[in-house]
C-alpha positions as CSV (number, residue, x, y, z in Angstrom):
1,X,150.6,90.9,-10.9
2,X,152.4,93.9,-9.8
3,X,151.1,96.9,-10.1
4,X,153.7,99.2,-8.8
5,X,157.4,98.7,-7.7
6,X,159.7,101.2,-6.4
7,X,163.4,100.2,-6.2
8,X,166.1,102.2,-3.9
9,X,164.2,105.4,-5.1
10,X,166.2,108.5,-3.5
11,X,165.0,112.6,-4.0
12,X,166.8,115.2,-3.5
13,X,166.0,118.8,-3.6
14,X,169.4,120.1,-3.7
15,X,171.4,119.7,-0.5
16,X,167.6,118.1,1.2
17,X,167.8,114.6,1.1
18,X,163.9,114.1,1.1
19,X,163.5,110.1,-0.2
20,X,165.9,107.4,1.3
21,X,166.6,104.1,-0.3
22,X,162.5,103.7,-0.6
23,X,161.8,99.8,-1.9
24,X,157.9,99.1,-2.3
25,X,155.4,96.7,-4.4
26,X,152.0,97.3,-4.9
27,X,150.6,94.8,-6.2
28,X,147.5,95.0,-8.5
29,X,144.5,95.9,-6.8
30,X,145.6,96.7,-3.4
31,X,144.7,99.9,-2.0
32,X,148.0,101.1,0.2
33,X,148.0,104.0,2.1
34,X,151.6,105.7,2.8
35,X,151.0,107.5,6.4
36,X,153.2,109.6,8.8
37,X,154.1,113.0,10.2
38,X,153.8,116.0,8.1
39,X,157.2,116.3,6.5
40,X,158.2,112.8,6.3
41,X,158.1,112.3,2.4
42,X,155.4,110.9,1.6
43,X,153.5,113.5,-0.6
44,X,156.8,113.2,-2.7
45,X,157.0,110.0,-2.6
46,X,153.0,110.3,-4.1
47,X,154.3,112.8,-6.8
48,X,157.4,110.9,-7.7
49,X,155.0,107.5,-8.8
50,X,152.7,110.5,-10.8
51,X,155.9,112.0,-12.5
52,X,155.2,114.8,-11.3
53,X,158.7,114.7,-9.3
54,X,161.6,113.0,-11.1
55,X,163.8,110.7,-9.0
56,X,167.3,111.7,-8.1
57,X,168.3,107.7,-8.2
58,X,166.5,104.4,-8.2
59,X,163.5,103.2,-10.5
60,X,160.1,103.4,-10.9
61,X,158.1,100.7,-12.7
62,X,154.2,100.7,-13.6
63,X,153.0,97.3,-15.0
64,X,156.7,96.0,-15.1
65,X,157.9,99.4,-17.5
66,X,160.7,101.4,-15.7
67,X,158.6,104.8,-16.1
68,X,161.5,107.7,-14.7
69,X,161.5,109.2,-17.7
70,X,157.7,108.9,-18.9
71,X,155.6,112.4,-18.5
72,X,152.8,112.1,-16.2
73,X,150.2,111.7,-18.9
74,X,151.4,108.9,-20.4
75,X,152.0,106.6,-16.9
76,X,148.4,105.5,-17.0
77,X,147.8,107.4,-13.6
78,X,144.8,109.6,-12.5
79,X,145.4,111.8,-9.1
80,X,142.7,113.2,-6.8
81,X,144.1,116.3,-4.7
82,X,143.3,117.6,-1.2
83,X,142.8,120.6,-3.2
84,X,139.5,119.4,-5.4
85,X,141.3,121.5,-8.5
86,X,138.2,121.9,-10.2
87,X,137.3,124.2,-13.4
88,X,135.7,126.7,-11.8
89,X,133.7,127.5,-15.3
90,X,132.8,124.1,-16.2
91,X,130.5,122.4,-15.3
92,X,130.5,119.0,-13.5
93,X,129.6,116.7,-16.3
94,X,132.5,119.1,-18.4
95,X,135.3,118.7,-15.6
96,X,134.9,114.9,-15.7
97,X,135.1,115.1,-19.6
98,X,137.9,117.3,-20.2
99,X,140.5,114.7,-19.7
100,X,139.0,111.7,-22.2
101,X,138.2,114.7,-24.7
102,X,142.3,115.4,-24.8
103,X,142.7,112.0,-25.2
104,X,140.1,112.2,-28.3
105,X,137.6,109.4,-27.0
106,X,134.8,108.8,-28.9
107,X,131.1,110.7,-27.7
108,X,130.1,107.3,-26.7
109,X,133.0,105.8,-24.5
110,X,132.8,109.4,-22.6
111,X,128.9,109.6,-22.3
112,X,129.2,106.1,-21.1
113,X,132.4,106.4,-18.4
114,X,130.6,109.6,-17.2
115,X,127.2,108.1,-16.8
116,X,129.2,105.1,-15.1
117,X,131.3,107.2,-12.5
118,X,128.2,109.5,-11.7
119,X,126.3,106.5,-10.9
120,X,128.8,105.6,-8.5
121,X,129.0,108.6,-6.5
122,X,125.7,109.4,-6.6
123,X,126.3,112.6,-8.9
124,X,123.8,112.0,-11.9
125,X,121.5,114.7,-10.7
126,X,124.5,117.4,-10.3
127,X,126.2,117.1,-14.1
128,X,124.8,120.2,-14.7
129,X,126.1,122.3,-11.9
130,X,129.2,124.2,-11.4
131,X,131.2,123.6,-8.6
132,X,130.1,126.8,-6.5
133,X,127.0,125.1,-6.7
134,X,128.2,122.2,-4.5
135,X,129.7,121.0,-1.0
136,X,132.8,120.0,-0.3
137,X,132.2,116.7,-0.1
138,X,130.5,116.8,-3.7
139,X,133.0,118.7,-5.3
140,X,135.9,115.7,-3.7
141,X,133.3,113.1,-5.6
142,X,133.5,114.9,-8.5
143,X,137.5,114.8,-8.3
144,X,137.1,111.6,-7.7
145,X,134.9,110.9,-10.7
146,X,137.2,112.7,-13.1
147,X,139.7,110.2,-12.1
148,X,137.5,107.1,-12.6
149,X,136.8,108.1,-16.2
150,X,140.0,107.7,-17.0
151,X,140.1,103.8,-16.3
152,X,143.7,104.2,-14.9
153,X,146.4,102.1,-13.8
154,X,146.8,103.4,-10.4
155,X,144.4,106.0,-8.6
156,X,146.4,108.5,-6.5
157,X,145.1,110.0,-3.6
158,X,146.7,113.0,-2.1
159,X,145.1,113.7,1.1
160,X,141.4,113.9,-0.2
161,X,139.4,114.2,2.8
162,X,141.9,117.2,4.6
163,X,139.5,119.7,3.7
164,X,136.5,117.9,5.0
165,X,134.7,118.6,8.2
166,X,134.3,115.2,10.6
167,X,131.1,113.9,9.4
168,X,132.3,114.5,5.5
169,X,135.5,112.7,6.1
170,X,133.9,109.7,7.4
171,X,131.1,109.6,4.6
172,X,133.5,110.2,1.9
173,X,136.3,107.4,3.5
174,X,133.3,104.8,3.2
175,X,132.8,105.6,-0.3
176,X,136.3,105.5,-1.2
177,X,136.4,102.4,0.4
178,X,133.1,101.2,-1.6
179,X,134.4,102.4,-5.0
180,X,137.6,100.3,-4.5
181,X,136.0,97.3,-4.1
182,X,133.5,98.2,-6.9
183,X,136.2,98.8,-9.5
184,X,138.8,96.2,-8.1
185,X,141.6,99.3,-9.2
186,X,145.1,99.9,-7.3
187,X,145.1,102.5,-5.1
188,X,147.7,104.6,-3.3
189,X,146.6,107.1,-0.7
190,X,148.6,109.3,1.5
191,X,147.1,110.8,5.1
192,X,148.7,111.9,8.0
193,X,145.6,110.6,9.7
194,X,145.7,106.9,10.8
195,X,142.6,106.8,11.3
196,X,142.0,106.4,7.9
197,X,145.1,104.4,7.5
198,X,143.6,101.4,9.2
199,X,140.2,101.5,8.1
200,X,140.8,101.6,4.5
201,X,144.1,100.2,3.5
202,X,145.1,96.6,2.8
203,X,148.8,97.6,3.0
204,X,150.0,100.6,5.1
205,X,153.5,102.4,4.2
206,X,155.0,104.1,7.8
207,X,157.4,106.5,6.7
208,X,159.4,108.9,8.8
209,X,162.5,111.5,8.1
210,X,161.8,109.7,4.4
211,X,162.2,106.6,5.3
212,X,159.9,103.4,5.4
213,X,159.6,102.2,8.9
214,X,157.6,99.3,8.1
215,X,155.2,97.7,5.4
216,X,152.3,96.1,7.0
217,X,148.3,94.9,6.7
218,X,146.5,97.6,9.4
219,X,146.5,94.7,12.0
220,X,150.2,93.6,11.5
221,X,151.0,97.2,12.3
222,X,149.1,97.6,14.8
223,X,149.5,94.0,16.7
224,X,153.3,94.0,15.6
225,X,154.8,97.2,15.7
226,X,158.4,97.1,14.5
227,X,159.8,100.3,16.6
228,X,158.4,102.8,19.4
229,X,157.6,105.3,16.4
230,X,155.2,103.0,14.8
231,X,154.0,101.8,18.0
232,X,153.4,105.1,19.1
233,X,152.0,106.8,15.6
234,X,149.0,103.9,14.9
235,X,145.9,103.4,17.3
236,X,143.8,106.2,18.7
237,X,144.2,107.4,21.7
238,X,148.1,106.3,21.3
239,X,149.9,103.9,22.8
240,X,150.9,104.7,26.6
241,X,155.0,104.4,27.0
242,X,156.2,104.7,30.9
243,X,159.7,103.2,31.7
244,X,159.5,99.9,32.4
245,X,161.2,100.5,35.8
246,X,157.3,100.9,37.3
247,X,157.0,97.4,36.9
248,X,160.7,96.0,37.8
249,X,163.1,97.8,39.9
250,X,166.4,98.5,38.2
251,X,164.5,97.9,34.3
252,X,165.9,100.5,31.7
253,X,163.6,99.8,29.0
254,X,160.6,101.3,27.8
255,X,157.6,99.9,28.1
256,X,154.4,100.5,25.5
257,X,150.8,99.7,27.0
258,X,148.0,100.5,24.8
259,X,145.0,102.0,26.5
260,X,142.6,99.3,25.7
261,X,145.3,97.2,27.6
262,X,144.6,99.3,30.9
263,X,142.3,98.3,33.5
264,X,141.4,99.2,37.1
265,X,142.2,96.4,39.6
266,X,142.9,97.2,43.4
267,X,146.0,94.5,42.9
268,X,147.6,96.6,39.9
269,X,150.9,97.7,40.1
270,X,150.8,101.6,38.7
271,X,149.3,103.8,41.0
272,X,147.3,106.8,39.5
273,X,145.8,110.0,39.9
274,X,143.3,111.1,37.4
275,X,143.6,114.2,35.4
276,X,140.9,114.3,33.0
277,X,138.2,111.8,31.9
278,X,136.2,111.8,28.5
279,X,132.9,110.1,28.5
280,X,132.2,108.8,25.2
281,X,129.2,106.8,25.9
282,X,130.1,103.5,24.6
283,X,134.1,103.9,25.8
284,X,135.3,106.1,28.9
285,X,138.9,107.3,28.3
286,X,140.7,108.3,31.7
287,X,143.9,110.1,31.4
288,X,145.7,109.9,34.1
289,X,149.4,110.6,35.9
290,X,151.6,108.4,36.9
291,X,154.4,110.2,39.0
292,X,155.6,112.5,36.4
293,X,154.1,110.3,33.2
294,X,151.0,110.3,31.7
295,X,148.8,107.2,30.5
296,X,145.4,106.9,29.2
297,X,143.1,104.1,29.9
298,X,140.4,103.1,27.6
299,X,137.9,101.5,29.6
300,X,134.9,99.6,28.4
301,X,131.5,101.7,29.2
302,X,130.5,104.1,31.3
303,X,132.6,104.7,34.5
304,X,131.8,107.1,37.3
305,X,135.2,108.6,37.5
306,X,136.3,112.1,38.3
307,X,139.5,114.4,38.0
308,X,141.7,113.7,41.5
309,X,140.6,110.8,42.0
310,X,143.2,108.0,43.3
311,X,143.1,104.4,42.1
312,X,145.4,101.0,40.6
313,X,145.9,100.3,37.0
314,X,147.1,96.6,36.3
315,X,148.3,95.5,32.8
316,X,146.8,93.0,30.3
317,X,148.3,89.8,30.6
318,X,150.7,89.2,27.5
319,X,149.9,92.7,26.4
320,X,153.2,95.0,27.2
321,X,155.9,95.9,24.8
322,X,159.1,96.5,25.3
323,X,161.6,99.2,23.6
324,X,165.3,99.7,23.4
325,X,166.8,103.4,24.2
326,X,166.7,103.7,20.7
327,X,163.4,102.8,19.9
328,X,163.5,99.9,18.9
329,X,161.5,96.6,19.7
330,X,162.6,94.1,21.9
331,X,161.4,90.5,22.1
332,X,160.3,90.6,26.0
């Protein structure tokens, strides 16, 4: 069933033309994650599914109902922001109440959602404290609790973890991603980190200058890259473009080498120079120059390599992508 369908949705704030033409399905229980630069749209795009933007043109349906004109509170959705947006004088057992008492639920269905949810994110011992009395990464699980009482169509996730330092971000990702498949719910999550992208979607959205680039599983995206821009804005380190005239004399495009894809040989073609090395224990990423472009080579292990030195990268075999001058992906 489907969950969520945008068709030819367009925004506007007055002469800004922030949404273009944007067609999407979600279907029931997937958890897609809309990811791109800052600016590209896709916080609007979040708070045009909530209602809390109003389309300039196209439709917005939720469970098959055309919903452009249905307040926020009534679409069935429950949002999480970057910003926690707790009651400062309520408790936590009182901020994940407040919503089901408005919407006059019986003592019983609330004890029993909040008792449910806190059990989940590992809260039951903190329903009695305020949020001064908690970390970031508690206070983000009590957001995300107050959303779960709600038992809502579609969770929305407005760049939850933003706020969080590196080891929060990565505890609280694996939770999400835990809760998701614990309450089999539709979820739609924007990041500008695509780090996150890939390790919790099942769908991503690439958007750019409000656009979507592509619609894709993590691997499709990754594996399959539609243009340069997508190429270039999923994997970490990013992929390595160089014009494809190292490898052929007289070549115009642009060729896209991912750093994994990079290895030392004394037969490769692309001569380097290193600039920098990072030693990561497991992985060893050398970022290098060749002539006037940089690359960086993810290598396997630990390499005794230092800044200056001279050696030969060659290219996986069936590994190189190739890009038009206008970005855009070409068979070979």
């Amino acid at each position: 069933m489907t969950a969520l369908t945008l068709t030819n949705v367009n925004k506007s704030f007055g002469q800004v033309h922030v949404l273009k033409d944007i067609n999407l399905e979600v279907e029931d229980g997937e958890f897609v994650v809309f990811v791109g630069p800052s600016g590209c749209g896709k916080s609007t795009l979040l708070r045009v599914i909530a209602g809390l933007e109003d389309v300039t043109s196209g439709d917005v349906h939720i469970d098959g109902e055309i919903v452009n004109h249905t307040p926020p509170s009534k679409r069935g959705i429950a949002m999480v922001f970057q910003s926690y947006a707790l009651y400062p004088h309520l408790n936590v057992r009182k901020n994940m109440t407040l919503a089901l008492k408005q919407e006059r639920q019986s003592k019983e269905i609330i004890d029993q959602r909040v008792a449910e949810a806190a059990r989940m994110l590992n809260l039951e011992e903190y329903l009695g404290r305020f949020p001064s009395e908690l970390s970031g990464g508690q206070r983000q699980r009590v957001a995300i609790g107050r959303a779960i009482v709600r038992h809502p169509k579609l969770f929305l996730f407005d760049e939850p973890l933003s706020n969080l330092d590196a080891a929060l971000r990565m505890n609280t990702r694996l939770e999400i991603a835990n809760l998701h498949r614990q309450l089999e719910a539709t979820m739609i999550y924007v990041t500008h980190d695509q780090s996150e992208a890939m390790t919790l979607a099942d769908k991503i959205v690439v958007l750019r200058d409000g656009r979507v680039e592509q619609i894709g599983s993590p691997m499709e995206l990754y594996n399959n890259p539609v243009n340069q821009f997508v190429a270039g804005f999923l994997g970490s380190p990013a992929m390595n473009f160089l014009p494809a005239g190292l490898l052929s004399d007289g070549d115009e495009r642009t060729l896209g080498v991912r750093p994994e894809d990079l290895y030392l040989s004394d037969s490769g073609e692309l001569s380097a120079t290193v600039r920098h090395v990072e030693h990561l224990g497991g992985d060893t990423n050398v970022i290098a120059m060749i002539n006037d472009h940089q690359v960086t080579a993810r290598l396997f292990g630990q390499h005794a390599i230092e800044a200056g030195q001279d050696f030969k990268l060659a290219v996986s075999e069936g590994k190189s992508y190739y890009f038009d001058k206008s970005g855009e992906r070409l068979s070979a």
